[in-house]
N, C-alpha and C positions, 0 to 999 in steps of 0.2 A: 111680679115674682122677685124675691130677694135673693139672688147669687149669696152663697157663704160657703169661707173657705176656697177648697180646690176643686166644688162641683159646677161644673158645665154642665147645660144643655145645648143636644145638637141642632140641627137645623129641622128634625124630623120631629121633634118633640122627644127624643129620647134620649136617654145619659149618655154622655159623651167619655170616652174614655179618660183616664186624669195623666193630663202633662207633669214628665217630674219636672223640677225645675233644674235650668240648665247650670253647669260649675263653670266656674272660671276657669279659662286656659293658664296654664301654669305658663309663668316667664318663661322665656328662652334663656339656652345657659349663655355665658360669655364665649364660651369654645364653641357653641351652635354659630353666633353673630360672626366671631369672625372668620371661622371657615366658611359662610357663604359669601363675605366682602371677598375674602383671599380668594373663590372662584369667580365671581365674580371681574376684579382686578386682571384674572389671567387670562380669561376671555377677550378682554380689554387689549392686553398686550397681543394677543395671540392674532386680534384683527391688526390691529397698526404693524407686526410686523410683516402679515400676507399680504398686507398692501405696499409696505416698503420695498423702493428698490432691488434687485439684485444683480450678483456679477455675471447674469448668462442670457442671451438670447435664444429665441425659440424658433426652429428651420422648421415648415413645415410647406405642405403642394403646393405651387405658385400656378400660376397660368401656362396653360397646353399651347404649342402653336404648330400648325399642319404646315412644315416647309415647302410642299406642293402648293398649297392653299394659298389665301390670302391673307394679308393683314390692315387693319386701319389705321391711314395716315390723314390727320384735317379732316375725318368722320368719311373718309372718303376710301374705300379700298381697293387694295393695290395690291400686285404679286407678291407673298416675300421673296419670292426670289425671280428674276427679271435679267434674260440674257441676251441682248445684243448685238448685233456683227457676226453671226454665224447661224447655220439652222438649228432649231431647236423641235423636241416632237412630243406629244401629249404624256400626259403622265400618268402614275397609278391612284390609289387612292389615299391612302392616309401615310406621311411618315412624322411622327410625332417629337419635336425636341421639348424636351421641358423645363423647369424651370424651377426653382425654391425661392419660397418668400422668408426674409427673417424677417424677426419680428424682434425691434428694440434695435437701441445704438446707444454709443455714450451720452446723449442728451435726454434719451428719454426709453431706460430698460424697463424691462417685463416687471413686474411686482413677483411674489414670492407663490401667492395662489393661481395665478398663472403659469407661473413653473410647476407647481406643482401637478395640477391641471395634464401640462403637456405630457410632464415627464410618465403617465400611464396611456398617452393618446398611442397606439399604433404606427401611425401615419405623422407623429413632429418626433423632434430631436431638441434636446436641451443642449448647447455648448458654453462654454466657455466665453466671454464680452469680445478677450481677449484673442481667438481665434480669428476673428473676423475683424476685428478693429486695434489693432496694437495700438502700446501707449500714445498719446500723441494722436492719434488718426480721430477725424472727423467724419461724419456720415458723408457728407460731400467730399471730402479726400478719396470717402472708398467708392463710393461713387465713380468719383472721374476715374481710378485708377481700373476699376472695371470695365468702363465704358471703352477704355482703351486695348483691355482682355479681348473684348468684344468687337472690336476693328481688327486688331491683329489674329484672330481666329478664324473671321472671314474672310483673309485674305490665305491664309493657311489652308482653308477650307478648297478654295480654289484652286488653289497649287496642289494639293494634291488630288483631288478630280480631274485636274487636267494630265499629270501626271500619270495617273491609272490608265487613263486613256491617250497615251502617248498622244498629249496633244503638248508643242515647242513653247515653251517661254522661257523669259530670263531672272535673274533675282541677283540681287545686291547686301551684302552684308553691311547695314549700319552701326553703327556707335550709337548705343540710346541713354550707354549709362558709363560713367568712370567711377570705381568704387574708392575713397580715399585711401590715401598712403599707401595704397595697392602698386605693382611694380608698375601699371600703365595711367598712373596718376600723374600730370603735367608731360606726359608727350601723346596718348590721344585725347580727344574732344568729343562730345555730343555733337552727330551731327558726320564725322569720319567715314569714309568708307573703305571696309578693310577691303582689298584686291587681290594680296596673296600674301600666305606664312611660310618663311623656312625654305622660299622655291616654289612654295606647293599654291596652284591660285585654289583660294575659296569663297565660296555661293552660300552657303550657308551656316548657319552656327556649330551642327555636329560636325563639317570641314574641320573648321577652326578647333574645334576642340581636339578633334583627333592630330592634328599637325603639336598643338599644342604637348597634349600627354606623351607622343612619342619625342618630341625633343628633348622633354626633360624639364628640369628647374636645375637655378643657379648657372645658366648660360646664356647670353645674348641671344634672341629670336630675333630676328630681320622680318617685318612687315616692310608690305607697298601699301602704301594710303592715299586715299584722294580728298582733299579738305578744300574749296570754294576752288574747285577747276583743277588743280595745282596736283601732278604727283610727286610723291615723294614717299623717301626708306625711311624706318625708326626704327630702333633696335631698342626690344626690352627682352628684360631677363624675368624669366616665369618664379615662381614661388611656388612651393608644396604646402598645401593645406587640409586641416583637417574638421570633417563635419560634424555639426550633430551628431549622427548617427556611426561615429569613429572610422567612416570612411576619407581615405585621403584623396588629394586630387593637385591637381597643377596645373595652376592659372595666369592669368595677368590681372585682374581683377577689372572686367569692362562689361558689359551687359549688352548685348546685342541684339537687333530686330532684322528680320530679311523684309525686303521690299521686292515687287516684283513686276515685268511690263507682262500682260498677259497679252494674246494675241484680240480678244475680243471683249467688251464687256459684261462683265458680270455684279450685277450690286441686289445687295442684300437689304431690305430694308426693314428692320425690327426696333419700335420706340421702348426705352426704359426698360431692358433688358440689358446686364451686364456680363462679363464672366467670359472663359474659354468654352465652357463645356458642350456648347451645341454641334463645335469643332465637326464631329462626324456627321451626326445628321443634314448639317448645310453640305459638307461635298457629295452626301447620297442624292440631294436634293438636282444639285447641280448637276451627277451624271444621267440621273433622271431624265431630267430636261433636254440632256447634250445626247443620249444613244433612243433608239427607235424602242418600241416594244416599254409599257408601264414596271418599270422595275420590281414593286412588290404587287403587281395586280391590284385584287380587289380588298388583299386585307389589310387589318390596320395594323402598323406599326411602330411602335415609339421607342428612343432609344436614348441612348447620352454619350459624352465620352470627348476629350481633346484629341486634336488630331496637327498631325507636325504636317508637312509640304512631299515627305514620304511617304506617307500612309498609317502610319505608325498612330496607333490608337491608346489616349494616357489616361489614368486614371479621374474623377470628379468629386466634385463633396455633393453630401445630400443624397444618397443613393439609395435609401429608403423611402424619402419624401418623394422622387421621383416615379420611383415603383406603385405606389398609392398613386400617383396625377394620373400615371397612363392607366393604369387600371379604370378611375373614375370617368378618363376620356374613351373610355369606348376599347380601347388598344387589346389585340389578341398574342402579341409578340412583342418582345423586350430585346434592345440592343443592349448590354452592360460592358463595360470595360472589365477585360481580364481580370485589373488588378483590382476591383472591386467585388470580385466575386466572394467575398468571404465577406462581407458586408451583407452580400445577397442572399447566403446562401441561409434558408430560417426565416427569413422574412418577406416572403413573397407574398402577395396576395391573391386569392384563389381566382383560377380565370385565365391567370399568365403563363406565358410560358417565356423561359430569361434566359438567351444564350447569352454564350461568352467570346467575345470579341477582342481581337490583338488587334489588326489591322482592319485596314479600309477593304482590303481582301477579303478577309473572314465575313463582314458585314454584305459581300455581294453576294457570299455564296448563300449565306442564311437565308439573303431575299430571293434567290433563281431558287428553291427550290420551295419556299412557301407561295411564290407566284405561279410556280408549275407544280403545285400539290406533292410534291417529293416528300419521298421521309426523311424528317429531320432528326433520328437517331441515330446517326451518328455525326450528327454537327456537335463541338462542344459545346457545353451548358453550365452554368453557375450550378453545382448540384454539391452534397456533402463530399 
């Protein structure tokens, strides 16, 4: 059979409908071509730049650690907190310090869809490079300078647990730092131990502070100093200065660390952990251990906060990141630092409950009546 023209036959033996035939797709205009290059192209850019560097690191939950508990040292665990030379008696169940991991340093920061990323996370915080690493600072500079946060906080931790508990020791005002061309630049040292200002003997740094504001500036202060065995008087003349924040003050310009003989030992042992901020939860931990009776019972508690050799409870960074940790660890009660409360207040996460804490005081009373089921309305709270 001869096909002619545009008739088909089906497969059925019968006429097959007729195909028109198909046109030619008309050119694309010039303005078609390059507005798809030019989206294209911005696609292009728009990836190289969310992966490019930026100027902020990203704080978000680090690791929970139960100051009751244990922790791993050489895969082998160990108390973190372990006291020595006196009785000690069992303890409650959970007190929670915790902890923020940041993410990025000047070697190696976040990319830009990573910020992006956090900046809607809940639970991270976007900061500034330069918050955590000023110009000049290395990952290992801030490192070591934390790790020393973190010595000195334990030892503050102690002093004031033992404190609470009129338990006797001693403490020494060192010289850690001489600020230059400051008035006590070439006559103290790193390393000095102040003994007394003005007449007045001081133990600690708010001593010294307060000898210091009340004298004045623009007049000779008489220190005792003790430098390799040796005592001896210096006279420096304080200066008035004015901060940041257009508050004035009157100094010598020296940086100071208390050091202290405790009567018995007490060592903390926590790896790769830096910072002040566990400051209160190690002295809750430690009076724990040191009085009869589980301080917070059976609940759990996690909390944050510096804490001085008085009691005295300071503010921390990351106080969101942390709210999230304890939440995710199990935690039914929040310690927060007063001066954090407006950080708190809005961002809570359901489940918690987040008093507000001055003192190493305020933090005993929260846990005697969450261990003895008491109400706790009328403890204060992080609230609007």
């Amino acid at each position: 059979m001869t096909l002619q023209g545009d008739d088909q036959i089906g497969a059925d033996g019968t006429d097959a409908p007729a195909v028109e035939p198909q046109q030619p797709e008309p050119p694309r205009s010039r303005a078609s071509v390059i507005g798809w290059c030019s989206l294209a192209v911005s696609f292009v850019i728009l990836g190289v730049l969310a992966l490019s560097p930026s100027p902020y690191v990203i704080q978000q939950p680090g690791p929970v650690f139960n100051v009751l508990g244990e922790t791993e040292l050489d895969d082998e665990p160990e108390p973190l907190i372990s006291i020595s030379g006196t009785e000690t008696h069992d303890v409650g169940k959970t007190l929670d310090m915790l902890t923020v991991s940041v993410v990025g340093n000047p070697e190696q920061s976040p990319n830009w869809f990573q910020i992006a990323t956090a900046w809607f996370s809940p639970s991270e915080a976007v900061v500034p490079m330069s918050l955590y690493f000023p110009d000049g600072t290395t990952a290992e500079e801030r490192d070591a300078q934390s790790q020393v946060m973190m010595v000195n906080s334990q030892q503050d931790a102690v002093a004031a647990a033992l404190t609470e508990l009129d338990v006797d020791f001693t403490s020494s005002l060192i010289v850690g730092g001489v600020v230059e061309h400051a008035p006590a630049d070439g006559v103290l040292k790193v390393g000095d131990e102040i003994i007394e200002a003005g007449g007045t003997a001081v133990t600690d740094v708010s001593g010294l502070q307060d000898v210091i504001a009340e004298h004045g500036a623009d007049q000779p202060l008489t220190l005792i100093v003790v430098r390799d065995g040796e005592k001896f008087d210096v006279d420096i003349t304080p200066t008035e200065v004015e901060y940041s924040d257009g508050a004035t003050g009157v100094v010598i310009g020296v940086q100071t660390t208390e050091t202290y003989e405790f009567p018995f030992d007490v060592s903390i042992k926590l790896n790769d952990v830096g910072g002040p901020s566990a400051g209160m939860m190690f002295a809750l931990g430690i009076i724990d251990k040191l009085t009869p009776g589980p301080l917070p019972g059976d609940a759990s508690v996690a909390g944050t906060g510096t804490i001085d050799a008085e009691g005295q409870v300071g503010p921390i960074g990351g106080i969101r990141q942390k709210l999230y940790a304890a939440r995710d660890a199990g935690a039914e009660y929040f310690l927060a630092p007063a001066d954090n409360c407006d950080e708190v207040v809005g961002h809570v996460p359901d489940g918690l409950t987040v008093f507000k804490v001055a003192t190493l005081e305020d933090s005993l009373a929260v846990l005697k009546s969450v261990r003895d089921g008491d109400s706790t309305a009328s403890l204060p709270m992080c609230s609007p």
